[in-house]
Every structure is written in structure tokens, then in C-alpha cells.
C-alpha positions as CSV (number, residue, x, y, z in Angstrom):
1,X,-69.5,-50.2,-121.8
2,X,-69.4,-46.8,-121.0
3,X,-65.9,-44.2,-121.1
4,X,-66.3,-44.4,-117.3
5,X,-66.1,-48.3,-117.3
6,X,-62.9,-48.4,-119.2
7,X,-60.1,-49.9,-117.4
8,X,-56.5,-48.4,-118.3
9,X,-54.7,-50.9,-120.5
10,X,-51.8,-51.1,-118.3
11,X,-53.9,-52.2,-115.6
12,X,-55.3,-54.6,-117.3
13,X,-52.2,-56.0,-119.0
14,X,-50.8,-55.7,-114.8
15,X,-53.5,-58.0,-114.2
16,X,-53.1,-60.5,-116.8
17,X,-49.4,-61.2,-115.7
18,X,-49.7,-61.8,-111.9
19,X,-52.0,-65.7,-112.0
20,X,-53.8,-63.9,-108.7
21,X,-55.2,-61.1,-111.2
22,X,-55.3,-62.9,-114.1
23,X,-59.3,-64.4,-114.3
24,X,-60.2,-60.4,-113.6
25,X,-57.8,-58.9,-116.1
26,X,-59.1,-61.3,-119.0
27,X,-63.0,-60.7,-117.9
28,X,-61.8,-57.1,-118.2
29,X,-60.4,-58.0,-121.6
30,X,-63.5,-59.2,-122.5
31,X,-65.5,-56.7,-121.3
32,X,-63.1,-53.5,-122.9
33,X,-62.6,-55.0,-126.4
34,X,-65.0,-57.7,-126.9
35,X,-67.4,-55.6,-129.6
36,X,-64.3,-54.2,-131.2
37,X,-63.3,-57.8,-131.8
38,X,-66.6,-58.7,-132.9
39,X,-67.1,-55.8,-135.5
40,X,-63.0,-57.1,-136.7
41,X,-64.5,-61.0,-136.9
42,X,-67.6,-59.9,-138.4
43,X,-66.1,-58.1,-141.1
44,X,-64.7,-61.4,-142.1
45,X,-66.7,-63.8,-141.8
46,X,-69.8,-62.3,-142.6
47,X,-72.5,-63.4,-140.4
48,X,-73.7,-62.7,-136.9
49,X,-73.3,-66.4,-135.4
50,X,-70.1,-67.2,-137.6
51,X,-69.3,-64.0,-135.5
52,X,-69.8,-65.2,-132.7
53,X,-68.6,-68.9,-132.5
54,X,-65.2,-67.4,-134.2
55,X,-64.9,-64.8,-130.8
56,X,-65.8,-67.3,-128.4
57,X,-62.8,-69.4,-129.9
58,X,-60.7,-66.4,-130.1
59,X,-61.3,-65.8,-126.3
60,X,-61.0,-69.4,-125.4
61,X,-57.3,-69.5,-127.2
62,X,-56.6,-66.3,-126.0
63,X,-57.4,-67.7,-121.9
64,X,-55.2,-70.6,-122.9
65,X,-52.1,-69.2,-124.4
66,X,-52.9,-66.6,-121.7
67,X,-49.5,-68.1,-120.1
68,X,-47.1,-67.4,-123.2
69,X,-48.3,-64.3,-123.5
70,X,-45.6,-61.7,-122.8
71,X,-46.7,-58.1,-122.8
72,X,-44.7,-57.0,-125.2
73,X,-47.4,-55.6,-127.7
74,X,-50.6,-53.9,-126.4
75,X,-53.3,-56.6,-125.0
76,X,-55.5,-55.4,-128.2
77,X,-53.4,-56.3,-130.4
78,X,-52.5,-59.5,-129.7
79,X,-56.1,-59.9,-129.0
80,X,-56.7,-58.5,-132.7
81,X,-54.1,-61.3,-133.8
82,X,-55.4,-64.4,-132.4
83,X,-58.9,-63.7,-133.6
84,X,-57.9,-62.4,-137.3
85,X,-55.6,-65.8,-137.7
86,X,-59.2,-67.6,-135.7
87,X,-61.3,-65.7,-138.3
88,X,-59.2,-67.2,-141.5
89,X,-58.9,-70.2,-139.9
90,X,-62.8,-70.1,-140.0
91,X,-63.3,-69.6,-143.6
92,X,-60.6,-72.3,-145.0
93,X,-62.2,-75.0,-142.8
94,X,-65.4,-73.5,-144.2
95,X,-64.1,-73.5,-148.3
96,X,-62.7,-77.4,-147.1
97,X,-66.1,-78.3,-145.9
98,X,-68.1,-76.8,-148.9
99,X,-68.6,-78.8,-152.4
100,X,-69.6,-78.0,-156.0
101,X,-73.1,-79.6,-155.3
102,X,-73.1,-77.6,-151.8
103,X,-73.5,-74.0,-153.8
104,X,-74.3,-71.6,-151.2
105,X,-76.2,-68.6,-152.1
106,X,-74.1,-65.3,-153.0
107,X,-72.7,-63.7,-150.0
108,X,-75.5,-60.5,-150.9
109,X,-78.1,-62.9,-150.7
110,X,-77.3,-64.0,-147.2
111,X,-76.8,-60.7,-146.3
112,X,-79.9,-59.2,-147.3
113,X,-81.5,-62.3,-145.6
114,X,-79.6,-61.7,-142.1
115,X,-82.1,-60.6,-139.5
116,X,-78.8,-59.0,-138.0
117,X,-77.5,-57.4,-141.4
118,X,-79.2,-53.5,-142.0
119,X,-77.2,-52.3,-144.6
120,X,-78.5,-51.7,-148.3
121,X,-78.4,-54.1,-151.6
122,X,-75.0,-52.4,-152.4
123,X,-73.6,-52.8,-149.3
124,X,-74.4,-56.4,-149.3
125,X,-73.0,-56.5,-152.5
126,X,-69.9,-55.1,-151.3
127,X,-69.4,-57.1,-149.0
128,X,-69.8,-59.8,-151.8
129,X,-67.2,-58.4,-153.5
130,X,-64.8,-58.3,-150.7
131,X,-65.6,-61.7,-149.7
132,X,-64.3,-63.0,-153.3
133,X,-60.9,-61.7,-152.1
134,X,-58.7,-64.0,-151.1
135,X,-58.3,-64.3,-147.4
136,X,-55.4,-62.2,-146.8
137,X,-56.2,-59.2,-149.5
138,X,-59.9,-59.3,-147.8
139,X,-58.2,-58.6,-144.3
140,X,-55.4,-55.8,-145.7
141,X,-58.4,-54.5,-147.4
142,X,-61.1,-54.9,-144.1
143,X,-58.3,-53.4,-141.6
144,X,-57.1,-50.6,-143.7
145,X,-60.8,-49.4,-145.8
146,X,-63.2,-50.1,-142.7
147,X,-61.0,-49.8,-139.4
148,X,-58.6,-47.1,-141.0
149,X,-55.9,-49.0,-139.7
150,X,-52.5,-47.6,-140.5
151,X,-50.5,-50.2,-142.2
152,X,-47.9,-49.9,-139.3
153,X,-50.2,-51.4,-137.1
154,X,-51.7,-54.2,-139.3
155,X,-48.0,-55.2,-140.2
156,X,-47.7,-55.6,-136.8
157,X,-50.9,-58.0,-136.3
158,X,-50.3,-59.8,-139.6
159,X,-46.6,-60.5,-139.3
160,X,-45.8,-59.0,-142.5
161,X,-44.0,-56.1,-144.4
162,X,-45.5,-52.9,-145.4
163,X,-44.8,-53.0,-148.7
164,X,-46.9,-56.2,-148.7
165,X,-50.0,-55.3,-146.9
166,X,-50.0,-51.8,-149.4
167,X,-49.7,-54.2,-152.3
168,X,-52.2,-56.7,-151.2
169,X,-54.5,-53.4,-150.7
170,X,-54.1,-51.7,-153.7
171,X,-54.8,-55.1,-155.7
172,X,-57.9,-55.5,-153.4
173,X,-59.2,-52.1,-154.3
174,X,-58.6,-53.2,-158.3
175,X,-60.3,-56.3,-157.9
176,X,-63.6,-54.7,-156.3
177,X,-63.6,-51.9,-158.4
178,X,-63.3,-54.5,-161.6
179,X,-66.3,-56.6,-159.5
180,X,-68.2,-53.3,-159.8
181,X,-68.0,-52.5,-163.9
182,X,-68.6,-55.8,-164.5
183,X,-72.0,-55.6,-163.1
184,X,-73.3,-52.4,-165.1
């Protein structure tokens, strides 16, 4: 999408109250902050098509609770939350699913193996090391290192204080860093 295709977020939150606009104001939705959302999901979960299924459900909840959505946050935001909480969702039905005999390869492995993935060995092992994280340090860390969220804002989409998320950051940072010396 192109600067000129962009649709003023007012408009399109005008659109998704009135049931007459709605169906064009979320296909704008989709069209405005679709990639943004992907690149938030990826981050997470890892993988292109884990990507992808996770947005489609994102969307799909977001279409449905499109009703008890009231405009008082920006569209993107509560976008941002419904697929970050979809994205977590993702991986704890995914750490429910997996066994001790299941052993999946490390998360660099995969990486380096993902037709879609074009980063180098120590990216992929960064990503490694974020993915040990447990789910709510990995996002803090995600949304604050990669997006340069202020914390402001991801207290806002996580429902939490900032002391927290700064925490939860900091303690991410420790345990990457400590991921790192260990592997010299």
C-alpha cells in the first residue's frame, strides 16, 4: 500500500461504527495494517505460515467482536491486542500439543531452513534466544527492542503497568545476553 492509499484512521474507525460502512472500514483495516500485524505475529511466532494462520484468526475475531468494539483506543491498537493475545494463544496450544519424544529442532534450525527467513546464523539464533523467553518477557522484549514501542503504548495493548513491562524487559535483556556467553 502506497502513502496515497492510506485511509485516515478516523475514517476508517467512522466506518467501522455505522453496520452500512462497516464490511468497507474492516477491508480497509485489513488493507492499512495487515503487514504491520504480520511483521507483530511473526515476531512471535516465528514462522511465515504460523504467521499467517495466527492473522487470519486475528482478523476473523477481530470481524466478530467487531460489534463490542467501542472506539475508544485507536483501531491499531486494538487490532495490535487481539492478535498479540491470538499470537500467545498460538504458542501455549502449541507447548500443550508438543511432547518430550516430539523434540522439535532448535528454533535457529528452522529458521535457517525457512524459505521465507533471510537473516544470518546469529539472527536466527537470536531469535532462538528470544523464543526461550517466556511468552510475556518475549513480547515486552519483541514490542519494545524491535518495534521501539514506548512502554506507554504496550501497557496499553497488554493491560499491564509500566513498571511491569520495564521489569519483564530488562530481565529479558539479562536472559539473552546470559544465552549469548553461554555459547562462547
Amino acid at each position: 500500500m502506497t502513502t496515497m492509499d492510506k485511509i485516515d484512521d478516523q475514517l476508517i474507525l467512522q466506518m467501522l461504527m455505522k453496520p452500512e460502512t462497516q464490511r468497507r472500514g474492516f477491508e480497509a483495516c485489513v488493507r492499512q495494517y495487515g503487514e504491520q500485524l504480520y511483521w507483530q505475529v511473526r515476531k512471535i511466532v516465528l514462522t511465515h505460515d504460523d504467521a499467517n494462520d495466527v492473522l487470519q484468526n486475528s482478523f476473523l475475531k477481530a470481524w466478530n467482536g467487531l460489534g463490542s468494539f467501542q472506539g475508544d483506543s485507536k483501531v491499531l491498537t486494538w487490532l495490535s491486542r487481539i492478535a498479540i493475545n491470538e499470537s500467545l494463544d498460538f504458542l501455549r496450544r502449541n507447548k500443550q500439543r508438543q511432547t518430550v519424544s516430539d523434540a522439535d529442532p532448535s528454533v535457529a534450525g528452522a529458521l535457517l531452513a525457512d524459505n521465507y527467513f533471510d537473516g544470518t546464523e546469529t539472527e536466527a539464533l537470536l531469535q532462538e534466544a528470544i523464543a526461550s523467553l517466556p511468552d510475556v518477557q518475549r513480547t515486552v522484549f519483541q514490542l519494545r527492542y524491535f518495534d521501539e514501542m514506548k512502554y506507554s503504548d504496550i501497557s496499553q495493548l497488554l493491560g499491564t503497568s509500566e513498571g511491569a513491562l520495564k521489569a519483564s524487559y530488562h530481565i529479558a535483556v539479562k536472559k539473552i545476553t546470559e544465552f549469548f556467553k553461554a555459547r562462547d
